[in-house]
C-alpha positions in Angstrom: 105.5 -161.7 57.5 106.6 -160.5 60.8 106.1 -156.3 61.6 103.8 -156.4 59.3 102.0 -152.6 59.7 98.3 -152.9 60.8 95.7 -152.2 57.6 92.8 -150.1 58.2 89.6 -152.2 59.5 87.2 -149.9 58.4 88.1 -150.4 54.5 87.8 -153.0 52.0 90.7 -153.4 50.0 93.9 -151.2 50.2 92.7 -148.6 51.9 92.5 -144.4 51.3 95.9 -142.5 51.3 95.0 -139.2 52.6 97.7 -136.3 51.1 96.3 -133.6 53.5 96.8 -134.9 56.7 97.8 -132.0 59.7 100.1 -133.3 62.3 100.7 -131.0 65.4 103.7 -133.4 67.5 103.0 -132.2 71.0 106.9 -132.1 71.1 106.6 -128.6 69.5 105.4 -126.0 71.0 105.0 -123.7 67.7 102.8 -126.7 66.1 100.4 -126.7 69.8 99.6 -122.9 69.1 97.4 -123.7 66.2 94.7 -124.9 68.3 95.9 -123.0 71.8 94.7 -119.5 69.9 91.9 -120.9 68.2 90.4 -117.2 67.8 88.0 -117.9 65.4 86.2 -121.0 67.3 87.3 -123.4 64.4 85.8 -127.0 65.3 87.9 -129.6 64.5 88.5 -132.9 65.4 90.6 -134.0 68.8 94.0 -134.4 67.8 95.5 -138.0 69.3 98.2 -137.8 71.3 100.7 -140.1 69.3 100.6 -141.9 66.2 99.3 -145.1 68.2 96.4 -143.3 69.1 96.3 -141.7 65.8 96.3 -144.9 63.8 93.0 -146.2 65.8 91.1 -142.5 64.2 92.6 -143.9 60.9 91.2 -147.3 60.9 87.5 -145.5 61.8 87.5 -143.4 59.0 89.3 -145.9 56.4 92.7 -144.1 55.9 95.2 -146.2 55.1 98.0 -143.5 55.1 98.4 -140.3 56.3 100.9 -138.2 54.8 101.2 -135.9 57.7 102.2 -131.7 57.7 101.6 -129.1 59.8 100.1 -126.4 58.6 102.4 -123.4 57.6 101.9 -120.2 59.5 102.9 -116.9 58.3 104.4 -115.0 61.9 107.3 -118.3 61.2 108.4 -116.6 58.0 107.7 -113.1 59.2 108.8 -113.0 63.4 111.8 -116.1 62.8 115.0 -115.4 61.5 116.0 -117.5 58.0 118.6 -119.9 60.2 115.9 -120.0 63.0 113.0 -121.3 60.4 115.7 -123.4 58.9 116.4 -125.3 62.6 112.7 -125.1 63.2 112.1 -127.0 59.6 114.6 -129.5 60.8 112.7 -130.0 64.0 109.4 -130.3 62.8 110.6 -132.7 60.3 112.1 -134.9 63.1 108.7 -134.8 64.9 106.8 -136.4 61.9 109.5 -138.9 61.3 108.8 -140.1 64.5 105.5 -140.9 62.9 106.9 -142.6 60.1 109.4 -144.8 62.1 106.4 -145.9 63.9 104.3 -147.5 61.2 106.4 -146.4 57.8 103.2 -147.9 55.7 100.6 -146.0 57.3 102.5 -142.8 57.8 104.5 -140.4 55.5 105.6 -136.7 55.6 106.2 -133.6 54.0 108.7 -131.5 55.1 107.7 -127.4 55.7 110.5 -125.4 53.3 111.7 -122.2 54.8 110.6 -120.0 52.2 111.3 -117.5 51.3 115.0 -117.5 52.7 116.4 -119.3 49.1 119.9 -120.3 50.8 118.2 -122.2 53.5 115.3 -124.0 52.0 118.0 -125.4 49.7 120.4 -126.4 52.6 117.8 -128.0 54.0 116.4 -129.7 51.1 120.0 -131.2 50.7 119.9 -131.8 54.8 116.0 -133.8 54.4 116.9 -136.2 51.1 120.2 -136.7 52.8 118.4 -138.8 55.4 117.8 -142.5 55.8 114.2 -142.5 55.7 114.0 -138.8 53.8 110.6 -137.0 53.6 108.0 -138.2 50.4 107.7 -134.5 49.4 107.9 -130.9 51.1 105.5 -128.4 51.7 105.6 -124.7 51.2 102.6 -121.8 51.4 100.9 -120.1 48.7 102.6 -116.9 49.4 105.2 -115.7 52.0 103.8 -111.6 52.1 104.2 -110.3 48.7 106.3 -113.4 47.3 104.3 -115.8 45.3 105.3 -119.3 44.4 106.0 -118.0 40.6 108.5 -115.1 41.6 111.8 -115.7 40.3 113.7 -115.4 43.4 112.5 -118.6 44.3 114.1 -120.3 41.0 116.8 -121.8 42.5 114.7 -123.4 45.2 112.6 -125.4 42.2 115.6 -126.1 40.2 116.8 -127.6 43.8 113.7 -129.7 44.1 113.7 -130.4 40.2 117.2 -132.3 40.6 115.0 -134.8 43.0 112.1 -135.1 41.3 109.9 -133.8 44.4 106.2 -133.3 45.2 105.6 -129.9 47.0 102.3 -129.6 49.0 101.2 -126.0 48.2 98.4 -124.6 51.4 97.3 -121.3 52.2 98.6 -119.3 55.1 96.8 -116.3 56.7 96.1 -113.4 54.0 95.2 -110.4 54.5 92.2 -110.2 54.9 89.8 -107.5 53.6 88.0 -105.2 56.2 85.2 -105.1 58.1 84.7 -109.0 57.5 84.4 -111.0 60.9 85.3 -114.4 59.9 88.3 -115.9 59.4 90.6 -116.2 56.4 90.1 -119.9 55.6 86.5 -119.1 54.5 87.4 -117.3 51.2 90.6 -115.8 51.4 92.5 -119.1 51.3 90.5 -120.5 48.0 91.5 -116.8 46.3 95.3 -117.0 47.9 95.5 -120.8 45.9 94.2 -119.8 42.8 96.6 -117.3 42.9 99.3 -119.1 43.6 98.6 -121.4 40.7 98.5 -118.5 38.2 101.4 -117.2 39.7 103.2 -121.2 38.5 101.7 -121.1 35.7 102.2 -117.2 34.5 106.0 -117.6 35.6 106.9 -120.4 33.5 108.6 -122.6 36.2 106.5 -125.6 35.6 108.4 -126.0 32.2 112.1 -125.2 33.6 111.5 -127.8 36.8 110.0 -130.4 34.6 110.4 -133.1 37.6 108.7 -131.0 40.2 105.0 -131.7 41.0 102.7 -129.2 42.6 100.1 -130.4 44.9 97.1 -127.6 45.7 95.1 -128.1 48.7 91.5 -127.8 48.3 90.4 -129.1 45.0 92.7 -126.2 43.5 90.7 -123.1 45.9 89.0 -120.6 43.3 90.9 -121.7 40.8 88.9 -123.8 38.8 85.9 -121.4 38.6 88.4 -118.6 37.2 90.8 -120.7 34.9 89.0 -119.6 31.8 88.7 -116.2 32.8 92.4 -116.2 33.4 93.6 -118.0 30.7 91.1 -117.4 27.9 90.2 -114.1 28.6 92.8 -112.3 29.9 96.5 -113.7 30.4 97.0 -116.9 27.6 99.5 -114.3 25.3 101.7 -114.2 28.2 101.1 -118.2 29.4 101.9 -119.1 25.5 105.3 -117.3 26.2 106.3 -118.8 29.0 105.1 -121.9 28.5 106.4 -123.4 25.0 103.6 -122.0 23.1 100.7 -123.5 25.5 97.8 -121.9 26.4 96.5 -122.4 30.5 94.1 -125.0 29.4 97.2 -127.1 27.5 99.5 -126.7 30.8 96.6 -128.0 33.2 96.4 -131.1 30.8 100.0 -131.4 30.1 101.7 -130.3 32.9 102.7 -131.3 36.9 100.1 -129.9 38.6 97.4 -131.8 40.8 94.9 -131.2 43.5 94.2 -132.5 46.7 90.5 -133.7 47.1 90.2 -132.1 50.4 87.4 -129.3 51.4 85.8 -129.9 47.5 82.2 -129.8 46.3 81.2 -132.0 43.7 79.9 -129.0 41.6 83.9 -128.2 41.1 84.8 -131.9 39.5 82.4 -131.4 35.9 84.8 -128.4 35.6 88.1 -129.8 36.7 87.1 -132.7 33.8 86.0 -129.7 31.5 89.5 -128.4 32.1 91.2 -131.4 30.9 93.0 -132.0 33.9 94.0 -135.4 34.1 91.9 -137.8 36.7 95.5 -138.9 37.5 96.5 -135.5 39.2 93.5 -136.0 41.7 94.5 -136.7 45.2 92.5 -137.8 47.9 92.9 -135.6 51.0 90.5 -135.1 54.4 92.1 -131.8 55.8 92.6 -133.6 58.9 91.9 -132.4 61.3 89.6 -129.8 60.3 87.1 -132.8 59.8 84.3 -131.8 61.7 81.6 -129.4 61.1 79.9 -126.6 63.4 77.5 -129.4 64.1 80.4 -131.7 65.5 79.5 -134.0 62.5 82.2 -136.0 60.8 83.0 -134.8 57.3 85.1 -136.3 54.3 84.2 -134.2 51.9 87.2 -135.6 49.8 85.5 -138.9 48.8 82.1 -137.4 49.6 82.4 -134.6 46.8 83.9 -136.5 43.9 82.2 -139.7 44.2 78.8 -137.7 44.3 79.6 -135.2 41.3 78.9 -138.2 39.1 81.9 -137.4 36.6 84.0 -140.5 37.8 83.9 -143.9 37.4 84.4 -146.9 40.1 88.2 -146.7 38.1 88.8 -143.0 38.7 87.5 -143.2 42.2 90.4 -145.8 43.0 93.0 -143.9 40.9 91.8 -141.0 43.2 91.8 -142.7 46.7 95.0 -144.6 46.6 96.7 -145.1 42.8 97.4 -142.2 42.4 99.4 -141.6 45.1 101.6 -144.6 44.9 102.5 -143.6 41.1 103.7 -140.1 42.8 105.5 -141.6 46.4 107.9 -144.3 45.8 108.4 -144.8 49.5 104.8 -145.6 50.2 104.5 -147.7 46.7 107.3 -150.1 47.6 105.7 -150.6 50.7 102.0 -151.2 49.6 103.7 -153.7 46.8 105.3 -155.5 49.8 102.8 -155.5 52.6 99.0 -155.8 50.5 
């Protein structure tokens, strides 16, 4: 077949689709300062300068796709103004469909909302599945200051993404942080800041109003897994029940759209995730690209690493989790792998 996209080398079989992949286009400026004030000495691996390059760290590490998203900074919801963050959306978007036009197979997108301007983020929702080759989901942050996911000011904006049946990649944004603590947010604050983010979608009720929408959580779900039973069982299932047809927290994890991204995980969270009854469909593998590399400038992937060594899945689940699952929930990327593998 002629074009055919390159497959990874470094990977028997189909290859890993990786659902938490940062991409900083050095086209934007906004994207650059993520690693230009670096105060906290993060390590991470050297971002390639352009999705050729990019595709050759891909093959070492046995990604077959990268659906690529910059990360989601607070000072754009909190210094731009809504129409600004709307245009800036739009541009960022453009930058990682540059990826995508390169090599559609072994690149995809999601597309940052601006939240929590409810006007814009649906304009440009309407603007981004307008397009000939439209994102494969969107991306939003746990929080936006004191406005959880869950608040129902944001209702229109699910019942917007519910009308296209959209993933939404949920990651945490800088929280603030407790004193007198000298590291950095992403240590603890952003596992807490997830886990509350998926109380605050479950508490609300939304994931039974936007039936079609499907949350992704980055890391393994944060805290979240750790707490569920304390707050479900223990404190807030009379309210879940009422906003959720009569089911308790533990019946919306097993019944409902939420999944987890792999990335950053431990394999002691994975017995509990199966305790919890979520389904081993609504795992995701993910590397947290580039924040791949420890303070020992070794080479992480803690996202197969971690569930392949809990011992809780089989050779099955491990493929549903590397790649199946994601072509059952982006049917871009499936209609490509059916055409090209």
């Amino acid at each position: 077949m002629p074009n055919q996209p390159a497959r990874s080398t470094a990977f028997e079989g189909p290859g890993r689709i990786d659902v938490h992949h940062h991409c900083f286009p050095g086209t934007l400026k906004e994207l650059q300062s993520e690693f230009e004030h670096n105060s906290y000495n993060l390590n991470y691996t050297p971002f390639p300068q352009g999705p050729g390059e990019h595709l050759k760290y891909m093959d070492s590490v046995g990604i077959q796709t990268a659906v690529v998203t910059p990360s989601i900074k607070r000072e754009w919801h909190e210094q731009l103004s809504p129409a600004a963050f709307e245009d800036f959306c739009k541009r960022s978007l453009k930058a990682q469909l540059q990826y995508v036009a390169y090599n559609p197979l072994r690149f995809g997108c999601f597309a940052i909302l601006p939240l929590p301007h409810v006007e814009e983020s649906i304009n440009f929702i309407r603007y981004a599945v307008s397009l000939e080759t439209p994102p494969d989901g969107f991306a939003a942050a746990t929080a936006m200051g004191k406005i959880y996911l869950g608040d129902p000011v944001l209702e229109p904006v699910w019942q917007e993404l519910d009308q296209h049946g959209m993933m939404v990649f949920i990651h945490p944004s800088d929280t603030a942080m407790p004193p007198n603590l000298d590291f950095g947010p992403f240590v603890e604050e952003f596992p807490f800041d997830t886990c509350r983010a998926i109380t605050s979608v479950i508490h609300s009720g939304i994931l039974q109003r936007a039936l079609r929408v499907r949350f992704l959580f980055s890391h393994n779900g944060g805290a979240f897994p750790y707490l569920a039973d304390r707050i479900g069982a223990q404190h807030l299932d009379n309210v879940i029940t009422k906003t959720n047809s009569g089911k308790t927290l533990r019946e919306v994890l097993s019944t409902s759209n939420i999944y987890f991204d792999t990335s950053i995980s431990s394999p002691m969270q994975y017995p509990l995730i199966r305790d919890l009854q979520i389904p081993v469909e609504h795992l995701l593998y993910a590397t947290d690209y580039p924040y791949t590399m420890r303070f020992d400038n070794k080479t992480y992937l803690a996202g197969y690493d971690a569930p392949k060594q809990s011992g809780v899945f089989t050779d099955a689940d491990m493929e549903k989790i590397l790649y199946q699952n994601s072509l059952e929930v982006f049917p871009r990327l499936a209609k490509l792998y059916a055409e090209y593998l």
